[in-house]
MARBA-3410 file (N, C-alpha, C, O; in Angstrom, 1 decimal):
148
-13.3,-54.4,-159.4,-14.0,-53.1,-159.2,-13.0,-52.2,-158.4,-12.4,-52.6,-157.5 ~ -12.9,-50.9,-158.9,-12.4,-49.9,-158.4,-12.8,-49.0,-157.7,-13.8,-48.4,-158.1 ~ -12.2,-48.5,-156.5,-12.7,-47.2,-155.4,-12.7,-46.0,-156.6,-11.7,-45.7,-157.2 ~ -13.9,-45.4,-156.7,-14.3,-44.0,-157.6,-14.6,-43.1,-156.8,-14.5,-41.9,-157.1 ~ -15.3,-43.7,-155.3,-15.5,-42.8,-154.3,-15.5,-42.8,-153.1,-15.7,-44.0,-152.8
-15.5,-42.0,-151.9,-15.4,-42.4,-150.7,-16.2,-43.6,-150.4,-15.7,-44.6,-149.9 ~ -17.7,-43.6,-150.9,-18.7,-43.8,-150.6,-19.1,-45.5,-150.3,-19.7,-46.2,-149.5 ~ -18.0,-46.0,-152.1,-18.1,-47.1,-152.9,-16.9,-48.0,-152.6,-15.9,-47.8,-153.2 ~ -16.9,-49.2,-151.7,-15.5,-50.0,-151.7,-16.1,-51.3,-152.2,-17.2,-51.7,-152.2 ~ -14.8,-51.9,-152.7,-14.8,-53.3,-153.7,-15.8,-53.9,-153.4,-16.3,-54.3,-154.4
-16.7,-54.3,-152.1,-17.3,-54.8,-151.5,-18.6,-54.8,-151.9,-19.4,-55.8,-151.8 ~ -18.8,-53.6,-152.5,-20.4,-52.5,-152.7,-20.7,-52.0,-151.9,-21.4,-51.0,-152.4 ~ -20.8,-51.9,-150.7,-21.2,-51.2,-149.4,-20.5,-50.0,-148.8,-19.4,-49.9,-148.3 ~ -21.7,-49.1,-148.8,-20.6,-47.8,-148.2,-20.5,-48.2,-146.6,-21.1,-48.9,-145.8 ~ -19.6,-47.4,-146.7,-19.3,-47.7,-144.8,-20.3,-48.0,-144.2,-20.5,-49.0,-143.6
-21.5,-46.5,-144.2,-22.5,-46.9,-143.3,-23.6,-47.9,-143.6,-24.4,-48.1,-142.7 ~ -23.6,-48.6,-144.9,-23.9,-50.2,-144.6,-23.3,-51.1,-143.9,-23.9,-51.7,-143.0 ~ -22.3,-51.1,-144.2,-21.3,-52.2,-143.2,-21.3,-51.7,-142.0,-21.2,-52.6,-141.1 ~ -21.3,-50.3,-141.6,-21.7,-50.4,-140.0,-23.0,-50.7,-139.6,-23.1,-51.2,-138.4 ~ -24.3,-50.7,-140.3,-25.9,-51.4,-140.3,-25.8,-52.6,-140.2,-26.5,-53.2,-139.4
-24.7,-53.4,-141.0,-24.9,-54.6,-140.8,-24.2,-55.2,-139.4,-24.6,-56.2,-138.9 ~ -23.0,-54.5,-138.9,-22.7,-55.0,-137.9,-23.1,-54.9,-136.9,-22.8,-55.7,-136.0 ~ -23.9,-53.7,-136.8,-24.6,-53.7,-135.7,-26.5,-54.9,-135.6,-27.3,-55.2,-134.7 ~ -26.4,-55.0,-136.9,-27.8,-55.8,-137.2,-26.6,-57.2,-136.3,-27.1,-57.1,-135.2 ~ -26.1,-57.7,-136.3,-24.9,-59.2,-136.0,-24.7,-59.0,-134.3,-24.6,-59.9,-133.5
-24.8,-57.6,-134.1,-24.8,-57.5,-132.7,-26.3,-57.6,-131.6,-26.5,-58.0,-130.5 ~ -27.0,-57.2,-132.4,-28.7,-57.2,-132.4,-28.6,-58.5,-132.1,-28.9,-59.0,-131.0 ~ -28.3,-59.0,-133.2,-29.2,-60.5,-133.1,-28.5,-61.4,-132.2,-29.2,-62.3,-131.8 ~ -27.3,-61.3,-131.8,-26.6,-61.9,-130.8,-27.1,-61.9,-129.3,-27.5,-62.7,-128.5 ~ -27.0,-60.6,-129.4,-28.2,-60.2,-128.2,-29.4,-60.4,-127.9,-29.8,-60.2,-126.8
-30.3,-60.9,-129.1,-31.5,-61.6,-128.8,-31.2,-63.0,-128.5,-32.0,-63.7,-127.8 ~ -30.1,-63.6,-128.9,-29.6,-64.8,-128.4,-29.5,-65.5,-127.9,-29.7,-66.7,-128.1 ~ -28.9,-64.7,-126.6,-28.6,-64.8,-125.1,-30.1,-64.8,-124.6,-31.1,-64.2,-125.1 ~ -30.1,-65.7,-123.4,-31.0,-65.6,-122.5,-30.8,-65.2,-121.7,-29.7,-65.1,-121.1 ~ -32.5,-64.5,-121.2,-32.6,-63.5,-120.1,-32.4,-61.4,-121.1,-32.1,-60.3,-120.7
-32.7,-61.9,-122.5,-32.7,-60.3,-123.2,-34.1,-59.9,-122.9,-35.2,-60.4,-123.2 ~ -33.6,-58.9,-122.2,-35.3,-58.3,-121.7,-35.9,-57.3,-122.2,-35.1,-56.5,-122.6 ~ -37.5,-56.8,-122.3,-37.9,-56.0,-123.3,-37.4,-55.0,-123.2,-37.0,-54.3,-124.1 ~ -37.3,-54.4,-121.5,-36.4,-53.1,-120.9,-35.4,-52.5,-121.5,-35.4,-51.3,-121.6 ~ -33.9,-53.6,-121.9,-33.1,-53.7,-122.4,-33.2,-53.6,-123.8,-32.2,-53.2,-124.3
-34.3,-53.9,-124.6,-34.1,-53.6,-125.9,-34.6,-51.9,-126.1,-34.3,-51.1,-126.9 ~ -35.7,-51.7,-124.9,-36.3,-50.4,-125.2,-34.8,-49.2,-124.6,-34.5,-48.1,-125.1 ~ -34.6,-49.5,-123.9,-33.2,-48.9,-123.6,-32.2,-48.3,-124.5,-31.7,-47.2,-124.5 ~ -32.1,-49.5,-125.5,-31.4,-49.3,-126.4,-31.5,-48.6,-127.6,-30.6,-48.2,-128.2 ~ -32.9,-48.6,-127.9,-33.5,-47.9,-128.9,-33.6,-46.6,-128.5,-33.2,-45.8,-129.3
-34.1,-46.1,-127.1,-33.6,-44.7,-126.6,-32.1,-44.1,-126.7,-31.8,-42.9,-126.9 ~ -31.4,-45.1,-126.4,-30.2,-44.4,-126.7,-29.6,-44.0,-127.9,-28.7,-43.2,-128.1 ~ -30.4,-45.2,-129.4,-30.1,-44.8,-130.2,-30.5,-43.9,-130.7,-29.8,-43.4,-131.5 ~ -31.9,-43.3,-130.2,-32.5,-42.1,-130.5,-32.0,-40.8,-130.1,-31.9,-39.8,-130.8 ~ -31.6,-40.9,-128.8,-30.2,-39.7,-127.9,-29.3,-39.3,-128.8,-29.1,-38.1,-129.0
-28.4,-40.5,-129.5,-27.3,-40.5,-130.0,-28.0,-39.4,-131.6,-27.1,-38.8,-131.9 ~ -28.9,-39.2,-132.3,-29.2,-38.7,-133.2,-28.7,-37.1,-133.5,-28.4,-36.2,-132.7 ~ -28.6,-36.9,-134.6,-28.5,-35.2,-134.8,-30.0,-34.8,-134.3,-31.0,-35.6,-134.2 ~ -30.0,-33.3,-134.1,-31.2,-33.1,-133.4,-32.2,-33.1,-134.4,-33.3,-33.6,-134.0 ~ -32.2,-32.6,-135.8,-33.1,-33.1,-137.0,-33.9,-34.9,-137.0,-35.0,-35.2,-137.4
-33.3,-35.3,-136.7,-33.8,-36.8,-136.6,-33.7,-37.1,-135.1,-34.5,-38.0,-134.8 ~ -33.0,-36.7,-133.9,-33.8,-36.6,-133.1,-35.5,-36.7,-132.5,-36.3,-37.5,-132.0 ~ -35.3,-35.3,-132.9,-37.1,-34.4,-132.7,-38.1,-35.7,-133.4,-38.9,-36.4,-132.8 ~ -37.7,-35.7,-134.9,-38.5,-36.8,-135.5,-38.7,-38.3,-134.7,-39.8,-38.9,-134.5 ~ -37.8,-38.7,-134.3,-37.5,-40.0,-133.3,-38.4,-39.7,-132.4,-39.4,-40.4,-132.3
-38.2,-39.1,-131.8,-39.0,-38.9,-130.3,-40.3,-38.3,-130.6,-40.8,-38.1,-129.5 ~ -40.9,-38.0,-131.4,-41.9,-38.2,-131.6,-42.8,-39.2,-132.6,-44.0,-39.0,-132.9 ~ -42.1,-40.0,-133.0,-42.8,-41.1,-133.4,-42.7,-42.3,-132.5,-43.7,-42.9,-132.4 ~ -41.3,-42.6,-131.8,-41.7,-43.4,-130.9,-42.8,-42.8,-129.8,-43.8,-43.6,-129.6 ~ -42.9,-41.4,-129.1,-44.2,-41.4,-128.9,-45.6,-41.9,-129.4,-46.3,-42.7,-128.7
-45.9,-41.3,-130.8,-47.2,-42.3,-131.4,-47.3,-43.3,-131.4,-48.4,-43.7,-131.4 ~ -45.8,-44.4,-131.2,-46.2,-45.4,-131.6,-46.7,-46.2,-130.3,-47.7,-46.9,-130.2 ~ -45.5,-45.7,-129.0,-46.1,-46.6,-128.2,-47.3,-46.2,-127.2,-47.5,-46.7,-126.1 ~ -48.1,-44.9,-128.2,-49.5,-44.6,-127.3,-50.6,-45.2,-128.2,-51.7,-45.2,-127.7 ~ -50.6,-45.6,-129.4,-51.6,-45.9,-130.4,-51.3,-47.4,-130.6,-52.3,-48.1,-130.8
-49.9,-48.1,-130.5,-49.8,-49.5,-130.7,-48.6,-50.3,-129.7,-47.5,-50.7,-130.1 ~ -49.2,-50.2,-128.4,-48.6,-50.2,-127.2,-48.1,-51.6,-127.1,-47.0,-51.9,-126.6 ~ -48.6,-52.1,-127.4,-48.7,-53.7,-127.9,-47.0,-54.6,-128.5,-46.4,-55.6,-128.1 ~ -46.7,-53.4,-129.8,-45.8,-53.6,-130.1,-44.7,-52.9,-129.2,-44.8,-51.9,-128.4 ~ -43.2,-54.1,-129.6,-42.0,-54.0,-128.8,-41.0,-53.0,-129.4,-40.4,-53.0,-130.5
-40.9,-52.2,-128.3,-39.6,-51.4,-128.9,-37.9,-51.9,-128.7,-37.3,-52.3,-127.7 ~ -37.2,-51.7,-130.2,-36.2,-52.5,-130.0,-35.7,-51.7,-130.9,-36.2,-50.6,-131.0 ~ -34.1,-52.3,-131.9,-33.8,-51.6,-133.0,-33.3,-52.8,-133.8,-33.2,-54.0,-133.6 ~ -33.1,-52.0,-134.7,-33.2,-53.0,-136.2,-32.0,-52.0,-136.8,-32.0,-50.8,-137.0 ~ -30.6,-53.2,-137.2,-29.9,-52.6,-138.3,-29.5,-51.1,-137.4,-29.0,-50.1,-138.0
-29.9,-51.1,-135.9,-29.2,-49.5,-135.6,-30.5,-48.7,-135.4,-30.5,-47.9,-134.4 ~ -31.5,-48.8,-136.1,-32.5,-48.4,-136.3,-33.1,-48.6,-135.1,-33.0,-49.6,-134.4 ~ -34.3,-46.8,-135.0,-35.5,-47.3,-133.9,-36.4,-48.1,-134.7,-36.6,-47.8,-135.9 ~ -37.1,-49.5,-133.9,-38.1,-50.0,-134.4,-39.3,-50.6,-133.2,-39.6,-50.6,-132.0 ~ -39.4,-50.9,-134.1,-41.0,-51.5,-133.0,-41.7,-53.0,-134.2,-41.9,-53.1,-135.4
-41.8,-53.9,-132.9,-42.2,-55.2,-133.9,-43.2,-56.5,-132.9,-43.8,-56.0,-131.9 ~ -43.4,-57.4,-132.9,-43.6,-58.0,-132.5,-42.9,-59.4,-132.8,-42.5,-59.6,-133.9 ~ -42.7,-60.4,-131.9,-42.2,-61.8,-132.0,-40.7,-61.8,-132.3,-40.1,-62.7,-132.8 ~ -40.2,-60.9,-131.9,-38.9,-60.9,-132.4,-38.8,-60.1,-134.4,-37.9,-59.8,-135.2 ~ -39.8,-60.0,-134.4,-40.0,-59.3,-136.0,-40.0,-57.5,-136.2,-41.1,-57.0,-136.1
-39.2,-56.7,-136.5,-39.7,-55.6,-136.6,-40.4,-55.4,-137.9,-40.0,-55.8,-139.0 ~ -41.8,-54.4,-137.5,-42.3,-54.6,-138.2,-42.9,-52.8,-139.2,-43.6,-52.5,-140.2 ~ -42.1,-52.1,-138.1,-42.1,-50.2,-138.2,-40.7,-50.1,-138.0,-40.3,-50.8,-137.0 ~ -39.6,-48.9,-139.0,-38.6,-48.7,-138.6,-38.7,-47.1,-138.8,-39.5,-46.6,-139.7 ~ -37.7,-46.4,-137.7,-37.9,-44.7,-138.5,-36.2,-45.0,-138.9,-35.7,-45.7,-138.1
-35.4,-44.4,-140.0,-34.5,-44.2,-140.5,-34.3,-42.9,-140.9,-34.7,-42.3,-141.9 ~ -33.3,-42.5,-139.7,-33.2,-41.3,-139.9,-32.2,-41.1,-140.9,-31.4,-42.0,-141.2 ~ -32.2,-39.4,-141.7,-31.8,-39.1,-142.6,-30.1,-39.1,-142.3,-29.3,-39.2,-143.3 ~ -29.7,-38.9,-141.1,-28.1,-39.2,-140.6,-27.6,-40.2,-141.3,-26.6,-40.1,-142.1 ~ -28.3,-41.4,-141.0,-27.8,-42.5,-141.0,-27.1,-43.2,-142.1,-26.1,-43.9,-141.8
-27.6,-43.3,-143.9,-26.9,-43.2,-144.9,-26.6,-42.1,-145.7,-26.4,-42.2,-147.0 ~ -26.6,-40.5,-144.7,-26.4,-39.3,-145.5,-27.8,-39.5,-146.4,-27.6,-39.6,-147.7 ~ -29.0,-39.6,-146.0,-30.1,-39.2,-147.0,-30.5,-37.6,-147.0,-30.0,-36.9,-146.1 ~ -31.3,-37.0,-148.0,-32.0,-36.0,-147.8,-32.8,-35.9,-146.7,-32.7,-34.9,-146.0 ~ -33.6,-37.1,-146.4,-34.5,-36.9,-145.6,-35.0,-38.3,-144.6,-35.2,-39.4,-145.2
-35.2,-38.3,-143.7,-35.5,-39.4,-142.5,-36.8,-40.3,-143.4,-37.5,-39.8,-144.3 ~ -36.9,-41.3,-143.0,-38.6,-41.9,-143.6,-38.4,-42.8,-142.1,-37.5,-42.9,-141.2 ~ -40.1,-43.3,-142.4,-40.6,-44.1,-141.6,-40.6,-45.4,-142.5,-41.0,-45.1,-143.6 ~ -40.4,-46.4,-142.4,-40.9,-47.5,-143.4,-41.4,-49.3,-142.3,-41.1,-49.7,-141.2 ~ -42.2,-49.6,-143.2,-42.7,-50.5,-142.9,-42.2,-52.0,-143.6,-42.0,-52.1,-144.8
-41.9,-53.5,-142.7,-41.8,-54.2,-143.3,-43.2,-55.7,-143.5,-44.4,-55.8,-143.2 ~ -42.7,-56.1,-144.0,-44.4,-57.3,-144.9,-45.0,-57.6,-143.7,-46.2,-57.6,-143.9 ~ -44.6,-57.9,-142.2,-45.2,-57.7,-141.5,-46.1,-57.0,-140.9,-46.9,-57.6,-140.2 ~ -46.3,-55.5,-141.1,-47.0,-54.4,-141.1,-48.4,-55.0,-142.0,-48.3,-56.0,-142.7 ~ -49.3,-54.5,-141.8,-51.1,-55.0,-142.1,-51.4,-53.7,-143.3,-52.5,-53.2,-143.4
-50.1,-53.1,-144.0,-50.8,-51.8,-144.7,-51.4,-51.9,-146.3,-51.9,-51.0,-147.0 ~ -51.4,-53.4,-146.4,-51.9,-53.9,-147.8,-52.9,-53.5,-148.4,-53.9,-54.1,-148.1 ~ -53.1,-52.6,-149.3,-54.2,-51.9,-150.1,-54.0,-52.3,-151.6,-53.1,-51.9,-152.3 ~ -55.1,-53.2,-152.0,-55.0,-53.5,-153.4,-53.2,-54.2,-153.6,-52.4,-54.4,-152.7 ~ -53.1,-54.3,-154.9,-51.8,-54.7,-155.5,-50.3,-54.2,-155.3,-49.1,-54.6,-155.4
-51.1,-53.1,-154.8,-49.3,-51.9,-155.0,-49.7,-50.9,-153.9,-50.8,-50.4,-154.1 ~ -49.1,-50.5,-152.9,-49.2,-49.6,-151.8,-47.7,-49.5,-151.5,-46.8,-50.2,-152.0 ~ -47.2,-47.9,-150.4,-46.1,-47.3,-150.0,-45.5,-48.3,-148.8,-46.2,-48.9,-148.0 ~ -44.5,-48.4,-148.7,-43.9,-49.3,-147.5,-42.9,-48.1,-146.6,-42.5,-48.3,-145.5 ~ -42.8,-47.1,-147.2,-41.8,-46.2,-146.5,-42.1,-44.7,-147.1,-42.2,-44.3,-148.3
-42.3,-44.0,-145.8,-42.5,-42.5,-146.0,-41.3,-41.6,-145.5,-40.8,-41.5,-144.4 ~ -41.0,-40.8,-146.9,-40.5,-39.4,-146.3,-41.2,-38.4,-145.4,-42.3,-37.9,-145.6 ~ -40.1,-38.2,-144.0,-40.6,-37.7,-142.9,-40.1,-36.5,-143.2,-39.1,-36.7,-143.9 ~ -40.3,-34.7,-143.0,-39.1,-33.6,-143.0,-39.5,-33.0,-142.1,-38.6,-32.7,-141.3 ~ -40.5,-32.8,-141.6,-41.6,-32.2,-140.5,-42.2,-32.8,-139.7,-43.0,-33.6,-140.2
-42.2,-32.7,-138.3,-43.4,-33.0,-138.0,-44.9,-32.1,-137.8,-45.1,-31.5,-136.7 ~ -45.4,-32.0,-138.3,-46.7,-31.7,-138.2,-47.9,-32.1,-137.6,-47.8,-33.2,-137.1 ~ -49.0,-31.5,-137.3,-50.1,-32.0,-136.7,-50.7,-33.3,-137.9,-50.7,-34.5,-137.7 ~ -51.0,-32.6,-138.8,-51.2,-33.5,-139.8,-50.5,-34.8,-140.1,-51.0,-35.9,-140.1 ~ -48.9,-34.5,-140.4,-48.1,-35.6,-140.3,-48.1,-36.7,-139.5,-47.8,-37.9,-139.8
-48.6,-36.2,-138.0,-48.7,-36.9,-137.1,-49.9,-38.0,-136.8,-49.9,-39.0,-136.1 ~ -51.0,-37.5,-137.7,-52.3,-37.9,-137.2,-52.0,-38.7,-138.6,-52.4,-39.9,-138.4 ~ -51.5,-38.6,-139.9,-51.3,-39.8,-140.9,-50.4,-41.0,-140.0,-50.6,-42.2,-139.9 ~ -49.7,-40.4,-139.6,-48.3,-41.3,-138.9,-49.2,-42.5,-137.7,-48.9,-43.7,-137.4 ~ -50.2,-41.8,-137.3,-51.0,-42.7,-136.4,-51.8,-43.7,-136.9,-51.9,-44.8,-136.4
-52.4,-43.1,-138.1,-53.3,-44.1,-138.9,-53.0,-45.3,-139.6,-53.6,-46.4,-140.0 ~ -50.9,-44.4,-139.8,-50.5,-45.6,-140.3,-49.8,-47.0,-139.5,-49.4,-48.1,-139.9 ~ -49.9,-46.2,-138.5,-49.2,-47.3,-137.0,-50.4,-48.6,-136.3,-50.3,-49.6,-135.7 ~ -51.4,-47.9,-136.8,-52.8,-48.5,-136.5,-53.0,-49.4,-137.6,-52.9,-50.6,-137.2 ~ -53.1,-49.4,-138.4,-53.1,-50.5,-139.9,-52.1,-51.2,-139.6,-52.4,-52.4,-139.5
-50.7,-50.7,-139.2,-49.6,-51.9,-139.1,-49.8,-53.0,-138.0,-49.5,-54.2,-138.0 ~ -50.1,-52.6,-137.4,-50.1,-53.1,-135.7,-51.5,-53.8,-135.9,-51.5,-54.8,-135.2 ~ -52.6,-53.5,-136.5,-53.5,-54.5,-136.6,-54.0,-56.2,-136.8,-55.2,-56.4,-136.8
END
């Protein structure tokens, strides 16, 4: 396989995969060690949220608001770089902002852990562009189903 674009090396992974993943190898190292404390992971997820363009910023910081006033329960950490929130060492909500692999747009997405199971086929990840009143009060309903 041949480089056609910045994007694409022999490997398959654009850069900002292979930086997700390495930082996922540093994640988990650090859960590793004993004595990683919840403080320390919530720390870190703030700073990953600081470090944002202010577009996904704004979005960040107000969803980790919802999440840890409606599902306080769950731990804030990150995932892959990512802000997340999980329990058991599992995350189980991530927000992925639109920075991060050059997307159009930030989503929120959920993994099998999350409780959002409706019939056969349901959404696991939402495009975020706004936050809204509206947005926010879906964003809650849907933090509440996961965390259930």
């Amino acid at each position: 396989m041949t480089t056609t674009t910045k994007q694409q090396k022999t490997s398959g992974f654009t850069e900002a995969e292979r930086a997700a993943m390495k930082e996922r190898a540093a994640e988990l190292k650090a859960e590793g060690k004993k004595g990683v404390k919840k403080a320390d992971e919530l720390q870190a997820q703030l700073d990953k949220i600081a470090e944002m363009p202010d577009e996904d910023r704004v979005l960040a910081e107000r969803i980790h608001a919802i999440v840890t006033a409606v599902a306080p329960e769950l731990d804030a950490k990150t995932w892959y770089g990512m802000p997340a929130y999980g329990r058991d060492g599992k995350a189980i909500l991530f927000f992925k902002p639109a920075s991060k692999f050059g997307a159009r747009y930030a989503t929120l997405g959920f993994n099998d852990g999350a409780r959002l199971d409706d019939g056969e086929m349901w959404p696991t990840e939402y495009a975020v562009t706004t936050m809204t009143d509206a947005v926010a009060a879906t964003i809650e309903q849907l933090v509440r189903k996961a965390a259930s």
